[in-house]
Kinemage of the C-alpha trace (Angstrom):
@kinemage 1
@onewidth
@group {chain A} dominant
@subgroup {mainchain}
@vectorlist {calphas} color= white
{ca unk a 1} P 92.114 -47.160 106.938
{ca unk a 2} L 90.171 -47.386 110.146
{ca unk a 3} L 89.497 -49.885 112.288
{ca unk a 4} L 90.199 -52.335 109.737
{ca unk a 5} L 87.309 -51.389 107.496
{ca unk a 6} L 88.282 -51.514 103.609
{ca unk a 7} L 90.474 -48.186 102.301
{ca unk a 8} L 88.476 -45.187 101.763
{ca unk a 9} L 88.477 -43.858 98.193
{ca unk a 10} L 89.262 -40.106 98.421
{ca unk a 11} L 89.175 -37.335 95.383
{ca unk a 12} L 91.116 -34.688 95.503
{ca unk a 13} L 89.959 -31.305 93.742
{ca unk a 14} L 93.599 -29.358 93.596
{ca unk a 15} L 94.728 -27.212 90.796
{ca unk a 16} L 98.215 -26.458 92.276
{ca unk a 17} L 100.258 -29.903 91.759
{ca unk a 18} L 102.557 -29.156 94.373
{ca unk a 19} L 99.460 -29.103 97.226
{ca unk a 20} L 98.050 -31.875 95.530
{ca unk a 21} L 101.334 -33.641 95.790
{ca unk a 22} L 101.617 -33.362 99.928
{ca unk a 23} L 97.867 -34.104 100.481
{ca unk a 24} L 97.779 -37.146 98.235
{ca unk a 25} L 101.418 -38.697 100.402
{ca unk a 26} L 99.577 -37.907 103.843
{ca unk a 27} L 96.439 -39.637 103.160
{ca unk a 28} L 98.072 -42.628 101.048
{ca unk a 29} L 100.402 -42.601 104.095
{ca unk a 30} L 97.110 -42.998 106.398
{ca unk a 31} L 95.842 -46.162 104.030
{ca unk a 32} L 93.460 -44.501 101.788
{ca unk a 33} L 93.007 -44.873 98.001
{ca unk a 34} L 93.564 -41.348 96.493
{ca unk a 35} L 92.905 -39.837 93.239
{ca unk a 36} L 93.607 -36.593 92.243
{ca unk a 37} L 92.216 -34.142 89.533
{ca unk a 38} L 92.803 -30.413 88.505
{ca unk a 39} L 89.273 -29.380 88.218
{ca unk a 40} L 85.770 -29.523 89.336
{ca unk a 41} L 84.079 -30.413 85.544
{ca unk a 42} L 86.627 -33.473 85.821
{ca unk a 43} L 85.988 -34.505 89.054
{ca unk a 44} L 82.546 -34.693 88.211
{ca unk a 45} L 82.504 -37.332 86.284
{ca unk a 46} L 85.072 -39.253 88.232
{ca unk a 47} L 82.721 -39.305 90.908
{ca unk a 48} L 79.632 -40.131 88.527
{ca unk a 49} L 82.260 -43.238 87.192
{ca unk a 50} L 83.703 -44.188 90.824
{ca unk a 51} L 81.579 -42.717 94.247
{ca unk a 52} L 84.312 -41.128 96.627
{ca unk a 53} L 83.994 -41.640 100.547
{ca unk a 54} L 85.181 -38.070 101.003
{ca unk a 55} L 85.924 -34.920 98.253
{ca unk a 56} L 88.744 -32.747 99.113
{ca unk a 57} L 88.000 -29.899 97.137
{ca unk a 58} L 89.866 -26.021 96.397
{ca unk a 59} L 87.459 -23.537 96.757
{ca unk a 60} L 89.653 -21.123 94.943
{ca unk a 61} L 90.744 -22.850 92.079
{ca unk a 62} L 90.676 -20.603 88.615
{ca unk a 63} L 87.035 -22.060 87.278
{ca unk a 64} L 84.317 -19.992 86.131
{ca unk a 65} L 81.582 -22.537 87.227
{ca unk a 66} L 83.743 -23.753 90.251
{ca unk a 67} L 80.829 -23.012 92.264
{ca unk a 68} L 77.835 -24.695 90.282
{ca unk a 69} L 80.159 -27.626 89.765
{ca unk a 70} L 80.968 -27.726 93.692
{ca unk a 71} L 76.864 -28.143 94.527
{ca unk a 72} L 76.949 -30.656 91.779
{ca unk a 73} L 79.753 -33.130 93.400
{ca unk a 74} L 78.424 -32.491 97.111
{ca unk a 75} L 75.346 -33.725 95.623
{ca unk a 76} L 77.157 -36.769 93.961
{ca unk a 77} L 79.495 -38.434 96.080
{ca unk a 78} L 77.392 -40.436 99.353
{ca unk a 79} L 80.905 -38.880 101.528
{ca unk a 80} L 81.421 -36.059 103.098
{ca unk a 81} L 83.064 -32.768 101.351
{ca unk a 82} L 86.028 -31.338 102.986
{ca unk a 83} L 86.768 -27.754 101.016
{ca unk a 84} L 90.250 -25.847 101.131
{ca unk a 85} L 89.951 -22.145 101.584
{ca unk a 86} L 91.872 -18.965 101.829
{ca unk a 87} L 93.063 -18.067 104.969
{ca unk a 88} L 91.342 -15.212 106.722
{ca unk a 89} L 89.154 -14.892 103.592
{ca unk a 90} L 85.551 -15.100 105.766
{ca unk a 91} L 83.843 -15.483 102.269
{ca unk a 92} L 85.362 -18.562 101.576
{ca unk a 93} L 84.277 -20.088 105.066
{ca unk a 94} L 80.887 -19.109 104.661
{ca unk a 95} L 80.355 -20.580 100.735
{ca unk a 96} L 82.111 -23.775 101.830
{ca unk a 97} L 79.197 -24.102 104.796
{ca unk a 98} L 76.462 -22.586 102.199
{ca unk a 99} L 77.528 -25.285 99.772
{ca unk a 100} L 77.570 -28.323 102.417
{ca unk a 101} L 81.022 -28.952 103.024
{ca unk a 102} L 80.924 -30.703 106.341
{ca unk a 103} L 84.256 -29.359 107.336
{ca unk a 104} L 86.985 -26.762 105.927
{ca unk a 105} L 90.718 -26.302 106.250
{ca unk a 106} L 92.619 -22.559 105.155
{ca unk a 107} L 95.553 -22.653 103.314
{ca unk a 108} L 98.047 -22.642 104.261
{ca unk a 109} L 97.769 -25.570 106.375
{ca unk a 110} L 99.432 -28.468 108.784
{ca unk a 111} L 99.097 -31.540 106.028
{ca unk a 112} L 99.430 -33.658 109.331
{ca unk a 113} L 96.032 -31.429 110.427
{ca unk a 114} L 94.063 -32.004 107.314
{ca unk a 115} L 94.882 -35.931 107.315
{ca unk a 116} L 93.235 -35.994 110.972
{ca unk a 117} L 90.180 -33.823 110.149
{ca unk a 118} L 89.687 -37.174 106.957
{ca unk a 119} L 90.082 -39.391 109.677
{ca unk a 120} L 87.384 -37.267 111.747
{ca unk a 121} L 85.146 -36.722 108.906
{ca unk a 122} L 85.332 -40.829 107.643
{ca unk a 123} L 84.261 -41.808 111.634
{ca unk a 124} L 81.195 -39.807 111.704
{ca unk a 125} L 79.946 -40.296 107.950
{ca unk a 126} L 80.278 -44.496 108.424
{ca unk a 127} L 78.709 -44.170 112.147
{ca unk a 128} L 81.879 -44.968 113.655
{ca unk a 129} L 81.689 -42.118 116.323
{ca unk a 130} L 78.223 -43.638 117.663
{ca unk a 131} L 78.771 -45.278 120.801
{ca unk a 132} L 77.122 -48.649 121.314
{ca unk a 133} L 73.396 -48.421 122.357
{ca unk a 134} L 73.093 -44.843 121.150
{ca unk a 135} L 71.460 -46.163 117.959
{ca unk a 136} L 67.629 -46.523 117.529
{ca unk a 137} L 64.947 -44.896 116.223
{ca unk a 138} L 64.089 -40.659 117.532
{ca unk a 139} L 60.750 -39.526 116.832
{ca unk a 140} L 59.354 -36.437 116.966
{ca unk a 141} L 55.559 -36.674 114.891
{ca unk a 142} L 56.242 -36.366 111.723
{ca unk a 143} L 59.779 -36.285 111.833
{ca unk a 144} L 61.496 -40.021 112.216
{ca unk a 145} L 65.245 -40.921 112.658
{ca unk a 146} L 66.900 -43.966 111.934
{ca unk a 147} L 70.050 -43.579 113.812
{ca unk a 148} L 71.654 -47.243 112.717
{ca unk a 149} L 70.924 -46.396 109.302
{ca unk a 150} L 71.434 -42.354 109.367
{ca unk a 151} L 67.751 -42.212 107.420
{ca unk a 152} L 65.664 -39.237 108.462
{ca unk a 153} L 62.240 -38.896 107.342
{ca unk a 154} L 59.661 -36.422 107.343
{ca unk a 155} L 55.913 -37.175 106.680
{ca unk a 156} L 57.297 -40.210 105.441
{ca unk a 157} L 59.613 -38.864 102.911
{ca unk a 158} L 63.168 -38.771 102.802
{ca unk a 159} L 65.327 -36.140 104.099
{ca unk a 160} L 68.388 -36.132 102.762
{ca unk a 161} L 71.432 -34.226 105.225
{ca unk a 162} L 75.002 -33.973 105.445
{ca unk a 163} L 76.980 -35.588 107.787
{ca unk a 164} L 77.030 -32.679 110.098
{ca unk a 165} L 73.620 -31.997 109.306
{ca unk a 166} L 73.007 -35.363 110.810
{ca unk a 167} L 75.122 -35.537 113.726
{ca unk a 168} L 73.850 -32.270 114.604
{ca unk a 169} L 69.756 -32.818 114.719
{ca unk a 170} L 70.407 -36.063 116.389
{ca unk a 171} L 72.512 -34.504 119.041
{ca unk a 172} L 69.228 -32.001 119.499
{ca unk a 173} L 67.058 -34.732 119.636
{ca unk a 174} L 68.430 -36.534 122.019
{ca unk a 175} L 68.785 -33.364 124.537
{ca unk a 176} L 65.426 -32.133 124.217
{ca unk a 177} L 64.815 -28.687 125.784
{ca unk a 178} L 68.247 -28.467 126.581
{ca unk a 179} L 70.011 -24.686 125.410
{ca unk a 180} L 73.420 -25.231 123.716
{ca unk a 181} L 75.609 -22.443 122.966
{ca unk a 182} L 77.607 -22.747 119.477
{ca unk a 183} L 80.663 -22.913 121.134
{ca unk a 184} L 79.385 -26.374 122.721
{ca unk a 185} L 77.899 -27.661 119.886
{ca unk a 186} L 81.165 -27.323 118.132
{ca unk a 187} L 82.724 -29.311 121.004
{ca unk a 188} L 80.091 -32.091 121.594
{ca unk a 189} L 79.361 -32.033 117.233
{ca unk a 190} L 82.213 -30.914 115.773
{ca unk a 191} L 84.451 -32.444 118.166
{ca unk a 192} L 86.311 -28.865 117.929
{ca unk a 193} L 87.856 -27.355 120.828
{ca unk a 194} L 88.062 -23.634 118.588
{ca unk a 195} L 86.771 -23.145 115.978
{ca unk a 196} L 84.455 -20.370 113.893
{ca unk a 197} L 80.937 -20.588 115.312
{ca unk a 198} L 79.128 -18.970 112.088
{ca unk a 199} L 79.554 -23.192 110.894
{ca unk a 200} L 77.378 -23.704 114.143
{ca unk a 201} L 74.947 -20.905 112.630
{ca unk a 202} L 74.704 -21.943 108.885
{ca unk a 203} L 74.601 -25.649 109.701
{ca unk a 204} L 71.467 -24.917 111.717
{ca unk a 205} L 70.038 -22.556 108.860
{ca unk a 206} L 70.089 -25.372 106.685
{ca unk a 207} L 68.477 -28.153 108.909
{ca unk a 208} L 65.628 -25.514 109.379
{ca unk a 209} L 65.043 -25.106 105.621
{ca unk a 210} L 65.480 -29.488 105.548
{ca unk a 211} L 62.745 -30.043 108.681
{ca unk a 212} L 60.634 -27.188 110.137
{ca unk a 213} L 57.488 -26.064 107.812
{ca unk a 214} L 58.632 -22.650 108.159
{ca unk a 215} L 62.209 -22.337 108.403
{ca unk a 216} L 61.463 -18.549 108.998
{ca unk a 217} L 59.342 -19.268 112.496
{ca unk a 218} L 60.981 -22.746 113.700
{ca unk a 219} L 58.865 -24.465 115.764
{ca unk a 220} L 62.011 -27.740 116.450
{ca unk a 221} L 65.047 -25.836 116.026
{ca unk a 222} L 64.555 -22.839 118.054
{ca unk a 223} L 66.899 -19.857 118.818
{ca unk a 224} L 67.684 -19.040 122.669
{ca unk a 225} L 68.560 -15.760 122.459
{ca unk a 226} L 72.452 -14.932 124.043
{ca unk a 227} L 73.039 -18.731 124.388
{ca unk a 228} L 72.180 -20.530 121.073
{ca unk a 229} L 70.100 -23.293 120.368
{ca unk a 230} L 67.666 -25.989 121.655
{ca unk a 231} L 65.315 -28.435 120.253
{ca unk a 232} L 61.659 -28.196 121.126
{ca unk a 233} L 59.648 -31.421 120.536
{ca unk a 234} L 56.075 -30.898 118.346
{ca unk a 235} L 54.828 -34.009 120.421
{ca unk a 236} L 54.288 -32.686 123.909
């Protein structure tokens, strides 16, 4: 639970009923509401009966389809998708980020760890991690963004992003011209003080292919070459 708000509903994806077993007593130790299924297909249609506030999902678990039915729940639930992975398998990492998961965790893994990163990942997707009088609306021509009401808009139609995907343009936006390396952008976004910066990298890949006309030649989003990134207002 935080900060009194109701308990967040959170599905687990785990076909190994021993993990399954630790994550669901750390997070129903934390206040949340936690179901847990074997497999993708089935979690599916729990989410279609019952929207989740956050997936848990194992990105290795024995499924033929587990990755078609992994872009089908992250584009489901209205929460955030947290994916387990293998540790030191790089492949793993880089689906989770192709897919959308906001954040990932390698097995094996601190269950005290993964219940914090829940925490971090239920802040940012209700808005809690916006300070007061950071809302408002950004504009940048065609592209609008409702802060209060994470709504982004582009010639007037809807954009939809991740969490991260968010947090991140927003960040941008509100330090125009400003070069950030990925290692800051982890910190200030991310709130991670290590982490892999290829999330940095693919998170940015996929706001380009969400907002610039040409995510090949970004005109917003633009690469500063031995640093990282800035944003570049259209409007001068």
């Amino acid at each position: 639970m935080i900060g009194g708000s109701p308990p967040s509903r959170i599905l687990v994806v785990e076909h190994d009923p021993t993990i399954a077993e630790v994550i669901v007593r750390y997070l129903e130790r934390d206040g949340h509401r936690v179901e847990w299924v074997r497999d993708a297909a089935t979690a599916l249609g729990r989410a279609a009966a019952e929207p989740p506030d956050l997936v848990i999902l194992d990105l290795g678990a024995p499924e033929p389809d587990v990755l078609a039915a992994c872009r089908a729940l992250r584009e489901s639930p209205p929460g955030p998708m947290l994916m387990l992975t293998v540790s030191g398998e790089e492949l793993d990492r880089a689906v989770a980020m192709e897919i959308g998961a906001e954040d990932y965790v390698s097995k094996p893994f601190s269950p005290r760890e993964l219940a914090l990163r829940v925490q971090a990942l239920l802040r940012r997707s209700r808005g809690a991690t916006v300070p007061a009088g950071t809302g408002g609306i950004l504009r940048d021509g065609d592209l609008v963004v409702d802060v209060g009401a994470r709504d982004v808009r582009l010639g007037g139609a809807a954009v939809t992003l991740t969490t991260r995907e968010f947090d991140l343009l927003t960040h941008l936006m509100r330090n125009p011209r400003q070069a950030f390396s990925r290692a800051a952008l982890l910190h200030q976004v991310w709130g991670w003080s290590f982490g892999d910066s290829s999330t940095v990298t693919v998170h940015v890949r996929r706001l380009r292919e969400k907002i610039e006309k040409d995510p090949t030649a970004p005109r917003r989003i633009v690469t500063v070459w031995g640093v990282g990134y800035r944003y570049e207002p259209i409007e001068q």
